[in-house]
N, C-alpha and C positions, 0 to 999 in steps of 0.2 A: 678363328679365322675362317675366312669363308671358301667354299673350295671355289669360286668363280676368281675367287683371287691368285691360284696359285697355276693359273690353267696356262700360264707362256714354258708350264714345265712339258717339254718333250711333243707342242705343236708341229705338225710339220704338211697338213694339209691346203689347198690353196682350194677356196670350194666356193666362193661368193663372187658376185657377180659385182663392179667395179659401181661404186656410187662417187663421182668427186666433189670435194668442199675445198671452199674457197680460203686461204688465209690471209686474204687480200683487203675484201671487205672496200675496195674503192678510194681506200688510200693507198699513192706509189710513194715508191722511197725511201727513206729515211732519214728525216733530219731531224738534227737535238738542238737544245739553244737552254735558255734557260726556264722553256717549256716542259724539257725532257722529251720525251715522246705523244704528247698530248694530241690524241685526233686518230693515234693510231691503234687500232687493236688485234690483238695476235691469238692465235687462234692454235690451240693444243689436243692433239689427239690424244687421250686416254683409255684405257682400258676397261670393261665394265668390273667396278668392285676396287678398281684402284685406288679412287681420290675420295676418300671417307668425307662425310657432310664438314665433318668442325674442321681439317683439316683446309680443304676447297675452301672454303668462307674466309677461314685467317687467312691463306694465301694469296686470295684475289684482295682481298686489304691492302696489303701488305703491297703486291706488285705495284696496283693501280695507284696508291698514293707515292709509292717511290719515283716512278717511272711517269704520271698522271697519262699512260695509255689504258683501252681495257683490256683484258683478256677475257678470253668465251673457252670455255671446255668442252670441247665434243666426244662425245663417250662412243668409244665402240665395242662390238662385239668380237673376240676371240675367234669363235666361227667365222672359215675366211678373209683375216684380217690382212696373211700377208701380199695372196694376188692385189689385196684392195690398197695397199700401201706402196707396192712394188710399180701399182700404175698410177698413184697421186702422184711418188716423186719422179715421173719421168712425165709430168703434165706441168704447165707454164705456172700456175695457180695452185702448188702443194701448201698440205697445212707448215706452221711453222716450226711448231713443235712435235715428236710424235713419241708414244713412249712403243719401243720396241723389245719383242722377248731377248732376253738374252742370247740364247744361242741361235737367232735369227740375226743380229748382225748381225757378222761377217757378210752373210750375203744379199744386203742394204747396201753394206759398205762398199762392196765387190762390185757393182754397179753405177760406181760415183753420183749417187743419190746421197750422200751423206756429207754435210759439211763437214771440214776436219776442227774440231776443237783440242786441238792439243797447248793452246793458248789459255783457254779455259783449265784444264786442267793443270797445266802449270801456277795458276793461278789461286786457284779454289782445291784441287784434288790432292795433294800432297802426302795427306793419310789418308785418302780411302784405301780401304782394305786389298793388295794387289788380288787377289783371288775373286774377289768380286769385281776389280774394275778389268778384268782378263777380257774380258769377252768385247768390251768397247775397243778394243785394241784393233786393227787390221793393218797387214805391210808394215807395221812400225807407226802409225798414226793413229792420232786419239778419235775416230769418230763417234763417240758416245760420251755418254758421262751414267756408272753405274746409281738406279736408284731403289729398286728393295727387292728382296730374295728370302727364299724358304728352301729348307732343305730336309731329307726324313729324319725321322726321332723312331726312339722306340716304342709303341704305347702300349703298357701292360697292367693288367687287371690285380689291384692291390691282392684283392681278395684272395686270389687264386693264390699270389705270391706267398699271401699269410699263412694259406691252408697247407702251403710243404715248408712253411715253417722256415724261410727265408727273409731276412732282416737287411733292409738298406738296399741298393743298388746295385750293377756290376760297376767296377771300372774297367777291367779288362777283357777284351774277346774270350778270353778264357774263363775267366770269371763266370761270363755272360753264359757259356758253355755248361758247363758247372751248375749253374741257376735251371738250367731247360730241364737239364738229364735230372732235377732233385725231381722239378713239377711231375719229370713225366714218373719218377717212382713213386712218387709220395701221392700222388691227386690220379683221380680220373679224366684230368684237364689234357688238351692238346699243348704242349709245350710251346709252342710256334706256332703260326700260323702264316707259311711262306710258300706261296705257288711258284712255279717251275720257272717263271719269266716277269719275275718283279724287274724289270731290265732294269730301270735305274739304279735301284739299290745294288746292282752288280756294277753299274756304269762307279758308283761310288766307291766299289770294292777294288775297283781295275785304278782308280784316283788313289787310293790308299798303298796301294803295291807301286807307284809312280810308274806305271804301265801308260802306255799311251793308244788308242785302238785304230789308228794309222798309222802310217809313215810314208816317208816321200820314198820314191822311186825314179832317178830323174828327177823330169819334170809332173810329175804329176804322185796322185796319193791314192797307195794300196792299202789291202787289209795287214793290219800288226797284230791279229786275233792268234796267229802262231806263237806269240812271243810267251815266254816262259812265266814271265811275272804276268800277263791275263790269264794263263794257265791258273798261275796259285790263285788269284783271286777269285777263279771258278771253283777251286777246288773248296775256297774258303765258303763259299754260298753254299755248296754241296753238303757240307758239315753242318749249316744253319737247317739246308732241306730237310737233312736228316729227322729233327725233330718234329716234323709240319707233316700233316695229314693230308695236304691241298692236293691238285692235281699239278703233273710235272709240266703241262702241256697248257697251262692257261695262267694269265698273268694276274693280277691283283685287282682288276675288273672283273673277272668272270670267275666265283661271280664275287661284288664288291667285299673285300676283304674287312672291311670296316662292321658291315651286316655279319659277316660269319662271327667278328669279334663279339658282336650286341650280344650273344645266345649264351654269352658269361662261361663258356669252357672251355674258354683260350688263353691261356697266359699272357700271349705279346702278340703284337704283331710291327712290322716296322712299313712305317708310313710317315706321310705329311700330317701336321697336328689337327688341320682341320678336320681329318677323316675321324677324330672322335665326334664330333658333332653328328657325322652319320652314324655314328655306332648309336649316341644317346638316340637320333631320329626314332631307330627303329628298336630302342629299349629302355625307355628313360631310368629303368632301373638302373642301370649300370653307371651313368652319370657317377656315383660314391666313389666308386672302386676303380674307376680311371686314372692313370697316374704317366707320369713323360720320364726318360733318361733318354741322354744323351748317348748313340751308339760307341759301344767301348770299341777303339782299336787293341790292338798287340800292347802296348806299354799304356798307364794310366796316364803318364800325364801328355798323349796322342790319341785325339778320337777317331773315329771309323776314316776313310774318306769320304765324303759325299755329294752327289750330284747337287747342283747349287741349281734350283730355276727360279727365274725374277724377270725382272724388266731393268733395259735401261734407258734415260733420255737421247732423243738423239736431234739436229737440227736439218731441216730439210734441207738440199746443196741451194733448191730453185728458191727460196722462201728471201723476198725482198726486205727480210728486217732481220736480217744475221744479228748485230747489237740488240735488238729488243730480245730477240730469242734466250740470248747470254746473258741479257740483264734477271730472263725468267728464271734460267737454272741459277743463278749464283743464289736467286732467293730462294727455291725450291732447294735445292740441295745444301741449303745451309742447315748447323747444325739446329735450330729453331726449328725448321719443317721437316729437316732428315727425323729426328728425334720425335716430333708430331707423328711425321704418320707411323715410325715401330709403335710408339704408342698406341695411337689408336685401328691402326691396321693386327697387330701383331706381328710387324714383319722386320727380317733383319735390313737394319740399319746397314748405309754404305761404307762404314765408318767402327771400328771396334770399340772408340770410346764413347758412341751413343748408346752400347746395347743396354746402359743401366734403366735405359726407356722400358724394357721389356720384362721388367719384375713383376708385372700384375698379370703376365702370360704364360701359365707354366708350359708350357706347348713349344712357345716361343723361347724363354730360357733353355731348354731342354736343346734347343737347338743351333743356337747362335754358338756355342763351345767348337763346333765343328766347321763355322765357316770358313774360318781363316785358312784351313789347310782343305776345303773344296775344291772342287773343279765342275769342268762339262764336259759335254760331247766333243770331241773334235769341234776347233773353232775354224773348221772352214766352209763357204760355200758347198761345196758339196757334199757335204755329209745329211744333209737333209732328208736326200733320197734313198740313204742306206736304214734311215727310216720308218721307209714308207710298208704298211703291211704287203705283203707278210714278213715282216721283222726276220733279216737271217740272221740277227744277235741271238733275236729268239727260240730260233732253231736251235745253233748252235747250245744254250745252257740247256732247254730241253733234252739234247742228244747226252750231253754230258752225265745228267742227272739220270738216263735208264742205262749208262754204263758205259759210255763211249770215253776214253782218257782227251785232254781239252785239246790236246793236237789229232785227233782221230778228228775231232765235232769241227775244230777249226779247217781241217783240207776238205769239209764236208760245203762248208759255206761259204769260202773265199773268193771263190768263182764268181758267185753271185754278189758280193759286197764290192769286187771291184770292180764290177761290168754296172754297179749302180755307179761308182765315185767316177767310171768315165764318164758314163752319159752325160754327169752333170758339170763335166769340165768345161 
């Protein structure tokens, strides 16, 4: 998978200067007959790396002969995309279709830029997976429709595994514990390889303890970084640090955790599966000795929790072909094209009985076991800005990891995470 594909994980910068596109194209209104929609063409914003060549091709098929309108694909860039979205749907002429990060609705939706489809999902969504369609949710209304997501795996170095004489897999955190402490006696290998503020993977540890990282207050939402169950889940990361040589003060970019992997005397490390591709970049030796499990939680048959980042469709409120829009997701998001692009994307499927799409991906398999019990960040508008660097999440695990207890680190940052969530009320 490619890592431009997994990039709506943990966006939250507004940095590009507004370009707007028309979804108009000089036909008004929308009337059907037994033309269908012929004369008219709709117009879908994309993500770059999203819409793989074979998938695009059968899908414009597919619409344009159902529907006899066109569809045109406009690809965007990640860099800046949400100022540039946030000001098409408040302009007369937004595109029709847009795909949006996931934890970026709510505040699309917050803004009544977003048609309500809960028609649609009553319709079509029935079984998509709730934990993936969580994030299309606001106020109680459907305004999205979930359409693919990646979440971390473990990725670890057979070899090394081999060399302390460890057979098969963990299934349980414990297990997994167990497996580190053999590496780090038996081998000269770094057991782990986990820096001080992998945030997400903590964001996924705080999911697994059914911890929540706000709460309401009134009317409005404070930090729940005090709460006992974020505590354990800090506590639980502290136990993984343990084995990792990294630094406590920098996250899994500085420097790329993938690169440290390549150097072959690493055991694991936990990440998105694309990030072996970085590792082969900068080793192609290691390509062999590459291998994926699924993060064990506490009992085997419950995996880790983990932070879920993806995209999902959504319809513009202003966009003058509501029906044509609906007639594109029921095609796209059916099991034909859901099932296509895990295919050929390697991504999970919106749906748990598509993921058999995903057997020629060991990255991908490795990771789908955990969707169903994922989550995100807070799904509201304003959690965006709590964010924004310098990360007081990431203070806060950094403080915990040189010995601060997680309610020490939490009255340390609280201040600052709720004076972001007013700003952004």
């Amino acid at each position: 998978m490619k890592r431009k594909l997994i990039a709506a994980v943990g966006v939250a910068g507004m940095l590009m200067s507004v370009a707007a596109c028309g979804g108009d194209d000089g036909d008004s209104g929308e009337k059907t007959g037994a033309d269908g929609f012929k004369g008219q063409t709709l117009t879908v914003w994309a993500m770059d790396g999203s819409t793989p060549p074979g998938w695009t091709k059968d899908l414009t098929a597919a619409f344009e002969k159902q529907t006899k309108a066109k569809l045109k694909f406009e690809t965007q860039q990640w860099n800046g995309i949400q100022q540039k979205i946030t000001t098409s749907l408040s302009e007369d002429n937004p595109p029709d279709v847009l795909e949006v990060g996931n934890t970026q609705t709510p505040a699309y939706a917050a803004t009544g830029g977003l048609a309500d489809l809960s028609d649609l999902k009553s319709e079509i969504g029935a079984d998509w997976t709730e934990a993936l369609n969580a994030s299309s949710v606001f106020d109680g209304k459907q305004y999205a429709a979930p359409w693919y997501f990646a979440n971390r795996v473990v990725v670890y170095n057979k070899k090394v595994w081999a060399d302390a004489g460890i057979k098969g897999t963990p299934k349980t955190r414990a297990e997994f514990f167990d497996a580190l402490e053999t590496i780090d006696k038996k081998t000269d290998a770094e057991p782990l390889y986990l820096p001080g503020q992998n945030w997400y993977f903590f964001d996924g540890l705080t999911i697994g303890q059914g911890a929540d990282l706000v709460k309401k207050d009134g009317d409005k939402y404070v930090s729940n970084l005090a709460d006992p169950k974020v505590g354990k889940a800090m506590e639980i990361y502290k136990e993984y640090q343990a084995f990792s040589k990294a630094p406590k003060d920098k996250d899994e970019a500085t420097p790329q955790q993938a690169e440290v992997f390549a150097k072959g005397n690493v055991g694991a490390f936990i990440g998105m599966g694309w990030e072996a591709g970085t590792a082969i970049a900068a080793n192609k030796k290691i390509e062999k000795d590459i291998g994926y499990f699924t993060i064990p939680g506490e009992t085997a048959d419950k995996p880790e929790g983990v932070f879920l980042g993806g995209s999902n469709f959504a319809v513009a409120a202003g966009s003058k072909k509501q029906e044509l829009a609906k007639e594109f997701l029921k095609i796209a998001l059916s099991d034909k094209f859901e099932g296509a692009l895990a295919k050929e994307n390697g991504v999970i499927p919106n749906k748990e009985s598509l993921q058999t799409n995903l057997s020629a991906n060991p990255a991908a398999v490795a990771a789908a076991p955990a969707a169903a019990g994922g989550g995100t960040t807070p799904l509201i508008p304003e959690w965006a800005a709590v964010e924004n660097d310098p990360n007081p999440i990431k203070s806060y695990m950094t403080a915990v990891l040189k010995g601060k207890s997680p309610a020490e680190a939490a009255k340390q940052v609280e201040a600052e995470i709720n004076k972001r969530l007013a700003q952004s009320s």
